[in-house]
C-alpha positions in Angstrom: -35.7 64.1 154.4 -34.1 66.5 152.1 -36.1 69.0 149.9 -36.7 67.6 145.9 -34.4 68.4 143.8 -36.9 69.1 141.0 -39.0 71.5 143.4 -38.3 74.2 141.4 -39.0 73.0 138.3 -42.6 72.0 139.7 -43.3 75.5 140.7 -41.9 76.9 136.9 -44.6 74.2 135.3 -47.0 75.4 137.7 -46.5 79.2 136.4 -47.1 78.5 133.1 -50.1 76.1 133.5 -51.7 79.3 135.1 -50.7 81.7 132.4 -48.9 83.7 135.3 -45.5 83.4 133.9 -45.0 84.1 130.0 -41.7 83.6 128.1 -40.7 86.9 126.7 -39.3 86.9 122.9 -35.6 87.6 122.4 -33.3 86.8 119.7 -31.6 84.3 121.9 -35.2 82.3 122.1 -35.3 82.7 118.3 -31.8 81.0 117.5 -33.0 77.9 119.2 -36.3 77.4 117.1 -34.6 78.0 113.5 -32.6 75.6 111.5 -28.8 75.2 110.9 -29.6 76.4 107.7 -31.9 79.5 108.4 -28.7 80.8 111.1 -26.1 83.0 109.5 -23.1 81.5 112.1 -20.4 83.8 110.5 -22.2 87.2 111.2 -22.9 88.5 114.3 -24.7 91.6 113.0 -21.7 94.1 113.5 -19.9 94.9 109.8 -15.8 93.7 109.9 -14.8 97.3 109.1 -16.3 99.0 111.8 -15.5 97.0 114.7 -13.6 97.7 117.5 -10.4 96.0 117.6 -10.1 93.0 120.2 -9.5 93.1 123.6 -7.0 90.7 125.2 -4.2 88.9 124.6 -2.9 88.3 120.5 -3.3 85.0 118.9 -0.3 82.5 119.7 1.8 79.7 118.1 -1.2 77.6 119.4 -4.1 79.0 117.5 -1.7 80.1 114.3 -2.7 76.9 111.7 1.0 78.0 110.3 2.7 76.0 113.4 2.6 72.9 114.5 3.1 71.6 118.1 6.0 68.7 117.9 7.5 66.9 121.2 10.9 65.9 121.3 13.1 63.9 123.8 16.4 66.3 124.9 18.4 65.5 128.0 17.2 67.1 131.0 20.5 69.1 131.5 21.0 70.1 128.0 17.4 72.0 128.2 18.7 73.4 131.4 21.2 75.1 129.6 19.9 76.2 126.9 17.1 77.8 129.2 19.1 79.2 131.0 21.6 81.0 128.0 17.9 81.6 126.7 17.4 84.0 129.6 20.5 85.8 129.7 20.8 86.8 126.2 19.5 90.5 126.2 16.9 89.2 123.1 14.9 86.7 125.6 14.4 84.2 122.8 11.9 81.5 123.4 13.3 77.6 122.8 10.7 76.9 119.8 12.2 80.1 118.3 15.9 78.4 118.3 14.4 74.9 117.7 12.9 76.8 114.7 16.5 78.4 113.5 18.3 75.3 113.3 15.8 73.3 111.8 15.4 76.0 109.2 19.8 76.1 108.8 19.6 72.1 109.1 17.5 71.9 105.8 19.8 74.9 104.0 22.3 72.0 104.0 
């Protein structure tokens, strides 16, 4: 019969029914006991001018609230194409960027 599964549980009860094992106080024990309301969510302590500047990747069309993610039905060989003159144009352009152009010269119309 297999070992159960709340076995370790057991022994952390039995720790702290003995007074052996004590939860230390850190400030990630104290977010969970206040309120909503008492938790500043949009600080984290550090001041927005001295901060270091973020690591990683930049933000994409994705996160940017300025675009908006659209699907639309084009013939398999016609996105071929235009893929593929995509890639051999010395700018690398990407297809929501043309997308983009002509809908932009579509409405100058």
């Amino acid at each position: 019969m297999s070992k159960n599964r709340f076995a370790g549980l057991q022994a952390v009860k039995q720790l702290q029914d003995t007074k052996e094992f004590e939860v230390k106080e850190t400030p990630q024990n104290k977010a969970f006991e206040q309120s909503p309301a008492q938790m500043d969510l949009r600080s984290n302590g550090s001041d927005d001018a001295t901060a270091a500047p973020r690591r990683g990747r930049p933000n994409g069309k994705r996160s940017n609230v300025e675009f908006q993610q659209v699907t639309a039905y084009v013939r398999r060989n016609t996105y071929r194409r235009v893929s593929i003159k995509l890639l051999d144009r010395e700018s690398k352009g990407e297809f929501s960027e043309l997308i983009e152009v002509l809908l932009q010269k579509w409405l100058e119309e």
